[in-house]
C-alpha angles and dihedrals in degrees: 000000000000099000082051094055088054094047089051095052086054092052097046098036099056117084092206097066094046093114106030119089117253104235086224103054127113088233080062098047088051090055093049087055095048091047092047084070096038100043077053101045090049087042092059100029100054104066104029082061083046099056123013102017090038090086098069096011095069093039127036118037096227119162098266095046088059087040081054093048090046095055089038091056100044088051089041087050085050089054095051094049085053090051088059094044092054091063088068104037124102134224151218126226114223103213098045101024097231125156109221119210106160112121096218092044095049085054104053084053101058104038085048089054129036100347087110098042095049089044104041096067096051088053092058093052086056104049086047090057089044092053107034099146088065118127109276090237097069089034096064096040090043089060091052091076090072082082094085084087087078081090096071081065088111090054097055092054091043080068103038101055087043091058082051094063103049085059080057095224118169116262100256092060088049097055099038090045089053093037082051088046086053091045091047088053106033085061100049098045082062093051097061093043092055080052083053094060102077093035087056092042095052088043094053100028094242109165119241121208118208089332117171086201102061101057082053090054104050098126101122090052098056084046099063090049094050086233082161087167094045091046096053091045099059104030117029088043104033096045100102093041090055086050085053092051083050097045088049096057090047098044084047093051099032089063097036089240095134145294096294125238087302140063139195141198091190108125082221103044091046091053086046092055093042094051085047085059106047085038088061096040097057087044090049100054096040087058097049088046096055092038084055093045089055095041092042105042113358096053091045085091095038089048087048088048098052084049078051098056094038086055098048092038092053081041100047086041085048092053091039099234125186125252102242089053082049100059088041085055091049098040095059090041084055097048091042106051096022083217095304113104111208141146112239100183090049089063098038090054082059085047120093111252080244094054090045091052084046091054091042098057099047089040088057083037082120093054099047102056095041111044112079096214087074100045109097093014119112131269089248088045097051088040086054091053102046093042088066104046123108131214118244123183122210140193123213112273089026112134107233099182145003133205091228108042096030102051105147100020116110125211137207128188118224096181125336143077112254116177127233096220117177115215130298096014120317117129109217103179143318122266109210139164121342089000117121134206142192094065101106081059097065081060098106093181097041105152089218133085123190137129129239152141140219121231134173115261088193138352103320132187105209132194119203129190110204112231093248089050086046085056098044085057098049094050100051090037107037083180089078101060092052090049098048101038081051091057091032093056089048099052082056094066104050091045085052089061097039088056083033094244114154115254097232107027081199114051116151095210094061090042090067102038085058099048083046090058089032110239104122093064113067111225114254125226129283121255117223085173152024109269104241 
């Protein structure tokens, strides 16, 4: 939440960014909802009006056919909102995880990525409205280039699996739901092209020799006779039994379960079905690989963590816990682990002291950047610190630290929001990511005196660091205490002028300016008669 706020206040404050989409923002997650059904709308549409639906949708104006235009147009005006959008939205790079807000550079990257892929269909669609009394040949091949949006497949399953997600569903669901979406696409994509073959026969005269498909793809011929009945019989009722028929030879090849009801003698035909087999086969056993991978490795933490939860659930009923104490049980359990039950020091203790050190340094990466006592120290300073902290997990409203009870423990946030708060209930300032606390109280001689304490605001992962480890450290790194007692004496400061306490108690000037106005000597008492 923190780092949210942060990223926010970039994202509001410059004045740059006043106009460009944060890639993190809930205006962008409903997009990626509304684009999930229209990428596979798109996905499904295209070439069954391609192929089996090509032979009346590009010719006669029916009612369907206008019912069909109607629901094409509004998803293809969806896709070119979304065109325009995608000029002011930012973006994230994989490999650095940078947002990326700057308008020049969002637009080189989208004009150097799927501009042309989002673009090209829609001009197709165009040119086919414009030309209409071309020759139903080109027209149905020309509309086969709006295939080329078959490349926005891995943005369909980017959202998708991030609405899944929100829905928090486990990782196996999630696989298994986008590995059923590509099966449901990929065979129908063969479908339709099986559907393509006698269209492009008929187009380019290529012979055919005892084909099952051709007969089915006579079109061309019955149009050149006029035989309009005979037209609408066989094709407008019988199109989505022909897909069927279709969808039956490629399922049946695609598995490796047989030949189908029907065979073929037909060169072309033979290689299609071949490339549909080993095309099915590769994608099989990808996905049973992968399916075995999850269940077998992946699943072991989520499958530990569920034990877990049993375990803590029968011992939490036996005790007779409230509920509120319950949910808090479950809650940390759920922010520590994240549903994946492991034992971290279990694998550290197999680890090299060097390859723990390693991990330790690029799992406290946030604290080191950000905390300024270890900014300046030496490598073998900030390494002795870090190897002696310890991980703490809190809930929001848990007290971390108290003036009274903590005296000599230092504390370092990982992540989270804790609260200053002086007693009994003043709020003083917010600790977040990378900040530490504890240090104002190693001061022996602070001029100030107050009580507070020190509670999570939201989930935190603290680290602490014990008085006698804090000492070890001192003595063998004398940098530290330099550093510590310089950031310590500042925060006092700041926390002097939020109780409105003075900075400096003993200031000269403001001594005298007192004893000039008379306010530092008391008056004596008056004398009605001479002492005897």
């Amino acid at each position: 939440m923190a780092a949210m706020r942060k990223e926010k206040q970039r994202h509001l404050n410059t004045r740059n960014f006043k106009y460009v989409i944060h890639p993190l923002s809930k205006l962008l997650v409903c997009k990626r909802i509304v684009m999930i059904f229209a990428w596979f709308s798109i996905f499904v549409a295209d070439p069954f009006l391609g192929t089996f639906h090509a032979k009346t949708y590009l010719t006669a104006q029916t009612r369907i056919n206008i019912f069909v235009e109607v629901i094409m147009g509004f998803i293809n005006l969806i896709l070119l909102v979304d065109v325009v959008i995608r000029f002011f939205t930012g973006y994230i790079v994989p490999k650095t995880r940078e947002i990326v807000l700057d308008q020049r550079r969002v637009l080189k990257h989208y004009i150097t990525g799927y501009l042309f892929v989002d673009t090209f269909p829609g001009l197709v669609s165009l040119f086919l409205c414009l030309f209409r009394y071309m020759s139903i040949e080109k027209q149905i091949l020309i509309f086969q280039l709006k295939y080329i949006r078959f490349v926005r497949l891995k943005t369909l399953l980017l959202n998708f699996d991030i609405c899944l997600k929100l829905l928090e569903l486990k990782d196996a669901i999630r696989i298994i739901s986008k590995i059923a979406l590509v099966t449901v696409l990929v065979a129908h994509w063969w479908t339709c092209f099986l559907g393509l073959i006698p269209i492009v026969r008929d187009v380019y005269g290529i012979p055919s020799n005892d084909s099952w498909l051709v007969p089915r793809g006579r079109y061309f011929e019955m149009l050149a006779l006029n035989v309009e009945t005979e037209l609408h019989t066989t094709f407008s009722d019988n199109m989505y039994s022909h897909y069927a028929e279709h969808l039956e030879m490629v399922l049946c090849h695609f598995y490796g379960a047989g030949v189908g009801y029907y065979k073929t003698e037909d060169a072309v035909e033979m290689f299609t079905m071949s490339l549909i087999l080993v095309t099915g086969l590769i994608f099989n056993i990808m996905s049973i690989a992968y399916v075995l991978q999850l269940f077998g490795s992946a699943n072991i933490s989520e499958t530990k963590f569920d034990e877990l939860l049993v375990q803590t659930k029968y011992y939490m009923h036996r005790n007779r816990f409230p509920g509120r104490l319950r949910r808090r049980v479950l809650t940390y359990y759920s922010f520590k682990f994240n549903q994946k039950f492991f034992s971290e020091q279990k694998i550290l203790d197999t680890l090299s002291e060097h390859l723990r050190m390693e991990i330790l340094l690029y799992s406290c990466r946030n604290l080191v950047e950000n905390v300024q006592i270890f900014k300046g120290l030496s490598k073998a300073a900030v390494g002795s610190l870090l190897a002696l902290l310890h991980q703490e997990i809190y809930l929001p409203k848990d007290q971390i630290m108290s003036s009274e009870g903590d005296k000599g423990k230092l504390f370092f946030v990982l992540y989270g929001t804790c609260g200053l708060q002086a007693l009994p209930a003043k709020e003083l300032t917010h600790i977040e990511d990378g900040d530490h606390f504890g240090d104002v109280g190693l001061i022996r001689n602070t001029q100030i005196q107050f009580y507070y304490r020190v509670v999570a605001l939201e989930a935190s992962e603290v680290y602490s660091l014990q008085e006698e480890d804090l000492h070890f450290c001192c003595s063998n790194h004398p940098e530290i205490v330099h550093k510590l007692f310089t950031i310590a004496r500042a925060k006092e400061k700041v926390y002097a002028q939020m109780m409105g306490f003075r900075d400096d108690p003993y200031d000269s000037s403001d001594i005298l300016q007192q004893l000039r106005n008379g306010k530092i000597l008391m008056r004596g008492m008056r004398r009605h008669a001479l002492l005897l």
